[in-house]
N, CA, C and O atoms as a MOPAC input file, in Angstrom:
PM7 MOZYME 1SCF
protein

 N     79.30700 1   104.91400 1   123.61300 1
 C     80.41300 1   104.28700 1   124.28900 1
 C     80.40300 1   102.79900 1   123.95100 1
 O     79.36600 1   102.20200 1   123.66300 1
 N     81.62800 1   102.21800 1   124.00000 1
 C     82.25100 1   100.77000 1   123.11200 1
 C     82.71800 1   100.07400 1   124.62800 1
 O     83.38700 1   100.73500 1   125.42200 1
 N     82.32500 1    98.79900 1   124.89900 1
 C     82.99400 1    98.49500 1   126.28600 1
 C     83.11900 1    97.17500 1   125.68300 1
 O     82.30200 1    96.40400 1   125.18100 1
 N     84.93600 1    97.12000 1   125.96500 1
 C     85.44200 1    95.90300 1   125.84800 1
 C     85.80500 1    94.80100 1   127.15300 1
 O     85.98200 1    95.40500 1   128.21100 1
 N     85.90300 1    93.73500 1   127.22500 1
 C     86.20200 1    92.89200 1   128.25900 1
 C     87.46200 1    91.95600 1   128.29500 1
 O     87.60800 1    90.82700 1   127.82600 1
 N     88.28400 1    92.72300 1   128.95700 1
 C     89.78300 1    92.05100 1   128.96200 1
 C     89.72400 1    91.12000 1   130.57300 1
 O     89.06400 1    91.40700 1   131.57200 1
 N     90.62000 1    90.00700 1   130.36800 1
 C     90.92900 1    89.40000 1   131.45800 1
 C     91.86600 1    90.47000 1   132.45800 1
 O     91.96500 1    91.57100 1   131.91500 1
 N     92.25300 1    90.42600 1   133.19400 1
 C     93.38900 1    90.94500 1   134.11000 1
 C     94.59500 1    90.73600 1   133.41500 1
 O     95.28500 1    91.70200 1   133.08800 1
 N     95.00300 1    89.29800 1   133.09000 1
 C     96.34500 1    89.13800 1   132.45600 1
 C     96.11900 1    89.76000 1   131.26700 1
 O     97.16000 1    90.38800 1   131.07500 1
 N     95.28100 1    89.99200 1   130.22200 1
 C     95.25800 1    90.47800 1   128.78200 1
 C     95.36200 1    91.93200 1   128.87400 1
 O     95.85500 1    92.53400 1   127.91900 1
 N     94.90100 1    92.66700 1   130.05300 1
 C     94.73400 1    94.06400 1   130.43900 1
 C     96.51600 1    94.16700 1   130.90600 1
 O     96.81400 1    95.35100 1   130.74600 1
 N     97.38400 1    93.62200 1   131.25600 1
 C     98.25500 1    93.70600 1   131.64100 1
 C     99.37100 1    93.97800 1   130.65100 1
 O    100.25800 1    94.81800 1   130.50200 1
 N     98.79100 1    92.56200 1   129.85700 1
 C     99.74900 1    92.52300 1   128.21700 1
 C     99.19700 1    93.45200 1   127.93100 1
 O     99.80400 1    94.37200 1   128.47900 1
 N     98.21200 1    93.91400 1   127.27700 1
 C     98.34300 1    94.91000 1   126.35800 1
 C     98.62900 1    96.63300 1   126.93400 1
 O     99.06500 1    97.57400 1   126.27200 1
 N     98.33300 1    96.61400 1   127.95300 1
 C     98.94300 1    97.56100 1   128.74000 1
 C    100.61600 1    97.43500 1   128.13600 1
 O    101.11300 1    97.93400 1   127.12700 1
 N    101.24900 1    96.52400 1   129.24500 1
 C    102.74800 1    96.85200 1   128.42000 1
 C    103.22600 1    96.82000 1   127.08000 1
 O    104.33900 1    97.22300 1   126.74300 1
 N    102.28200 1    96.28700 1   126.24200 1
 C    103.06200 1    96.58900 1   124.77600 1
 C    102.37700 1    97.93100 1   124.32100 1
 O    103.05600 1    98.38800 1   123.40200 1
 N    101.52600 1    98.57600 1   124.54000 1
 C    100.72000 1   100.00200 1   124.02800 1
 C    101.94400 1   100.93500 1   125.07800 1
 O    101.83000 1   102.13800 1   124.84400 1
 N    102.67800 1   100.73500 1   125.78900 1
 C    103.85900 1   101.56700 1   126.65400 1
 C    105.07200 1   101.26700 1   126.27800 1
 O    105.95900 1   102.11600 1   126.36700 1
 N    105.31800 1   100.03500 1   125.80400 1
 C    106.85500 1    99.43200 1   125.26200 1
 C    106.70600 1   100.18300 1   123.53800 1
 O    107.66400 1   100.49100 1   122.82900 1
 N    105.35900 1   100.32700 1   123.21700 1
 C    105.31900 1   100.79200 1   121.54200 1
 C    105.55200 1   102.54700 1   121.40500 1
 O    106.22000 1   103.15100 1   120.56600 1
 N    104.82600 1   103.03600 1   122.43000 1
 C    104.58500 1   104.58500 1   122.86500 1
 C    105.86400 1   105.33500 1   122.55100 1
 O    106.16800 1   106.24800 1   121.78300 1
 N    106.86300 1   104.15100 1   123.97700 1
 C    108.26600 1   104.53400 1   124.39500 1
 C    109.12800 1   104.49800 1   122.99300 1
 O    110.09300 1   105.24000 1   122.81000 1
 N    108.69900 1   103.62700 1   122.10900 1
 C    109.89100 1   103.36400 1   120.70800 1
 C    109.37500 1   104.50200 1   119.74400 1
 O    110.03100 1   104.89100 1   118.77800 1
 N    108.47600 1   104.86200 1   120.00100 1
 C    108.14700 1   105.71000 1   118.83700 1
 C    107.42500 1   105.10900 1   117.56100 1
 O    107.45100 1   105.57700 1   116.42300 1
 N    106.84300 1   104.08600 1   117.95700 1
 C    106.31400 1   102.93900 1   117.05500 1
 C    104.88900 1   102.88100 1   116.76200 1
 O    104.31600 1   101.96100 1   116.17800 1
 N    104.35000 1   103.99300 1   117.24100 1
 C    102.93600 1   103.78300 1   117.13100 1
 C    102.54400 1   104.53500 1   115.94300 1
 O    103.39300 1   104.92400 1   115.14100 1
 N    101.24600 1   104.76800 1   115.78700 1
 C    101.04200 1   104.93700 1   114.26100 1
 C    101.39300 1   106.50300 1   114.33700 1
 O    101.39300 1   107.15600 1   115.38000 1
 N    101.60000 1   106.84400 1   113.44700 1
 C    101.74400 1   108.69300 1   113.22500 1
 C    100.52700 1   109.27800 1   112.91600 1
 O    100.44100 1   110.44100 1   113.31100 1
 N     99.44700 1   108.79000 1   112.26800 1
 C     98.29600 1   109.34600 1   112.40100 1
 C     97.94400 1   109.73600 1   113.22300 1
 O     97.84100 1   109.01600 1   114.21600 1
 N     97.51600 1   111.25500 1   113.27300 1
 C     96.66100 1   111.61000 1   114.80400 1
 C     95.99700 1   111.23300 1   115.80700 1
 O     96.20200 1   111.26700 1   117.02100 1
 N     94.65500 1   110.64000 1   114.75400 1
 C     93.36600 1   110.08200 1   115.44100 1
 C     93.70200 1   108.67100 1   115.89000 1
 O     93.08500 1   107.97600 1   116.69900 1
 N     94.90500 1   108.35900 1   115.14300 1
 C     94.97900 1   106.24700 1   115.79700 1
 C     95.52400 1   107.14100 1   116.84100 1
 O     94.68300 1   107.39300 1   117.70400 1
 N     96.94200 1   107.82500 1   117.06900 1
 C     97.59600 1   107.79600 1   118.70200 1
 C     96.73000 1   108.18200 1   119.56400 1
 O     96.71200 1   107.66300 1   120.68000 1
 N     95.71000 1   109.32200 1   119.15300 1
 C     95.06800 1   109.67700 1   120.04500 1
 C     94.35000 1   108.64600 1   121.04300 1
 O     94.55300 1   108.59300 1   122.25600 1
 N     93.53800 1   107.89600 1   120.36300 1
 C     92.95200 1   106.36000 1   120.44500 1
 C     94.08200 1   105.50800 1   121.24600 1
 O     93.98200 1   105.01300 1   122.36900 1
 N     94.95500 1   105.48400 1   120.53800 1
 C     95.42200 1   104.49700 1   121.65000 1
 C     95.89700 1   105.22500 1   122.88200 1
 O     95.40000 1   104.71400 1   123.88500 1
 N     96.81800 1   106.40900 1   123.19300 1
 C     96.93700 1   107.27600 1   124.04100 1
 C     95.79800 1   107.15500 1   124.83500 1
 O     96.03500 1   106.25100 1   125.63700 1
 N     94.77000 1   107.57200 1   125.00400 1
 C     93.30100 1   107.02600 1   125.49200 1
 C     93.14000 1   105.52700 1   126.27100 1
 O     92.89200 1   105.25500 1   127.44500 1
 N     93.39300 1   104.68900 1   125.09600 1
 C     93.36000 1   103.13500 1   125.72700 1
 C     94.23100 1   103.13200 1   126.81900 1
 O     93.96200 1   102.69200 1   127.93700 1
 N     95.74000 1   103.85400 1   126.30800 1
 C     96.81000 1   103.29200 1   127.25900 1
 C     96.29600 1   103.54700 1   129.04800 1
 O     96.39400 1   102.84900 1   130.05700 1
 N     95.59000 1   105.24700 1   128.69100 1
 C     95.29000 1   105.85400 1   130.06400 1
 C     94.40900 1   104.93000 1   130.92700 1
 O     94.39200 1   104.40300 1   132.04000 1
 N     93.54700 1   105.04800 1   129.57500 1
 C     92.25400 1   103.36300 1   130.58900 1
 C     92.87500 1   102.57700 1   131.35700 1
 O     92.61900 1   102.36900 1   132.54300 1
 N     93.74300 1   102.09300 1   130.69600 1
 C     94.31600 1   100.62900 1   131.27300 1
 C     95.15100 1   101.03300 1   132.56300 1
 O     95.07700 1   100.49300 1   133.66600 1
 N     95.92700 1   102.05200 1   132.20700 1
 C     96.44200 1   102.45900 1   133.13700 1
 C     95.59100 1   102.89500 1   134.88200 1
 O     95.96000 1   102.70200 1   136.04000 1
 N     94.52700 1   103.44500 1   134.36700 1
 C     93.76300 1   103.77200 1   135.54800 1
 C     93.19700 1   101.95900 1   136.32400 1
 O     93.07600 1   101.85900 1   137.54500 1
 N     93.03000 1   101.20200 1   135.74500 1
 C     92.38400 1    99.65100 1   136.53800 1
 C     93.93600 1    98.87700 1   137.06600 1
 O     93.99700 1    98.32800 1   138.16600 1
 N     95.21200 1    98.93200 1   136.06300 1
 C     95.87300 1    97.59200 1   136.09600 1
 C     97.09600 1    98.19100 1   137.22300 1
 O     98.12500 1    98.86000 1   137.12500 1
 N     96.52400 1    97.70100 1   138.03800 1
 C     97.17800 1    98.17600 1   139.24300 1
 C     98.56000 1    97.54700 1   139.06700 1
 O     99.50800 1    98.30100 1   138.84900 1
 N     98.71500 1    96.47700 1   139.13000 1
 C    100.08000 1    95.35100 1   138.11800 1
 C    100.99500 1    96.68500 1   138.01800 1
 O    101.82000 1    96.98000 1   138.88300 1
 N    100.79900 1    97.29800 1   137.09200 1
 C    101.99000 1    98.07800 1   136.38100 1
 C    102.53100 1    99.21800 1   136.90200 1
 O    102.90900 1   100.16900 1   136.21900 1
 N    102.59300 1    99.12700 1   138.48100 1
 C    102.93500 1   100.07000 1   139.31200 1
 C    103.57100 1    99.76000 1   140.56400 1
 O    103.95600 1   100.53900 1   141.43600 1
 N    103.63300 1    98.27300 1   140.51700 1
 C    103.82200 1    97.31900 1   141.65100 1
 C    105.50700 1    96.98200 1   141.61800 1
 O    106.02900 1    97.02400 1   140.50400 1
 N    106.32200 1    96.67000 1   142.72200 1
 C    107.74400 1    96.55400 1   142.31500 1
 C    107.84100 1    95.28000 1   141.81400 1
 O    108.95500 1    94.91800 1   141.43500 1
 N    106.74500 1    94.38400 1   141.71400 1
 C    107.61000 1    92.99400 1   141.10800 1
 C    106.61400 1    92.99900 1   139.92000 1
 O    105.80200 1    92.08700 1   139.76700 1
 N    106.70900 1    94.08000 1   139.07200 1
 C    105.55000 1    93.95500 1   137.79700 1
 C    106.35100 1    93.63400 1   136.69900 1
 O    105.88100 1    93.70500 1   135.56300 1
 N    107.77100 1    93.20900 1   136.94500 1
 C    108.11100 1    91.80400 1   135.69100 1
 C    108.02300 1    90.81900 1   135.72900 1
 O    107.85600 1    90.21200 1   134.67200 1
 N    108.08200 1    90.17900 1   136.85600 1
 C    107.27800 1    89.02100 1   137.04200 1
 C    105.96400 1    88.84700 1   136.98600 1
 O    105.53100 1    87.90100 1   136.32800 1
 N    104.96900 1    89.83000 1   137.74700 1
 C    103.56600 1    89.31100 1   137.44300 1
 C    103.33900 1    89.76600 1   135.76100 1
 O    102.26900 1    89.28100 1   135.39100 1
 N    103.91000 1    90.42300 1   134.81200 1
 C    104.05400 1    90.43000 1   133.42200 1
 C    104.43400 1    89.02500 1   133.18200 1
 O    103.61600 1    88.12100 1   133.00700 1
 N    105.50200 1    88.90800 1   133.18300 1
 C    105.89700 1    87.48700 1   132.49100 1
 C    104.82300 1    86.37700 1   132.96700 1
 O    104.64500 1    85.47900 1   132.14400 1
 N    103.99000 1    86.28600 1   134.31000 1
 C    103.32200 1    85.42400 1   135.05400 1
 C    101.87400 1    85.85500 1   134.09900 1
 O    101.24600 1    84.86200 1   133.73300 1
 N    101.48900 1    86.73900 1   133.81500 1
 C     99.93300 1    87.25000 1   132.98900 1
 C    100.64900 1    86.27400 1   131.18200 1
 O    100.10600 1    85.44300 1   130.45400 1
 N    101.71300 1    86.79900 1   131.13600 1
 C    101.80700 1    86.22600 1   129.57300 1
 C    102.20800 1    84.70600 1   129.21100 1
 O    102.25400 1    84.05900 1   128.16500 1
 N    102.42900 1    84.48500 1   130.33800 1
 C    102.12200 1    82.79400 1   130.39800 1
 C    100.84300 1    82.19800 1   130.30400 1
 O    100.42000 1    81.29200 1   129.58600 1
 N    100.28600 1    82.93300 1   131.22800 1
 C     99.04300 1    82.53700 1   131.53300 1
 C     98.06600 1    82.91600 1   129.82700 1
 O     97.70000 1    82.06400 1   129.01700 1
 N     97.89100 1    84.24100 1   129.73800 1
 C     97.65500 1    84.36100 1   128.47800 1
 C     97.91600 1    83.50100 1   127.40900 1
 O     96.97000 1    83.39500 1   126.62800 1
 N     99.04000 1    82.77600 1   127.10900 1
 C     99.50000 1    82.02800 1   125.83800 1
 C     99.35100 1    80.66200 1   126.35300 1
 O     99.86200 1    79.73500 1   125.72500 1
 N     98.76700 1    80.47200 1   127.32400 1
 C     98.03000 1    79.45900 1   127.81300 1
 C     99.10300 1    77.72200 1   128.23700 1
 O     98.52400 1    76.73400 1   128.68900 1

């Protein structure tokens, strides 16, 4: 097992773009990458409480501020 360490706001961003990419059909067509990320997305999904909340475009836009510093 591989354990990475995301901030809250970085867990947030990349949460919504691995779901904004999913939704377009944009992710890789290789099996083993979607699988992988399919996987990541679930991870993230299970901690980032954010992305379930009714004002989670604002605390998005509020994480990617913060993120890009």
């Amino acid at each position: 097992m591989t354990n990475i360490s995301l901030t809250a706001d970085e867990a947030l961003v990349l949460l919504h773009w691995l779901h904004m990419h999913d939704e377009a059909e944009d992710l890789p067509h290789d099996d083993a990458e979607q699988r992988v990320l399919w996987n990541l997305e679930a991870a993230l999904e299970s901690v980032v409480a954010d992305a379930f909340l009714p004002d989670y475009t604002q605390r998005l836009a509020d994480a990617k501020a913060r993120v890009v510093g």
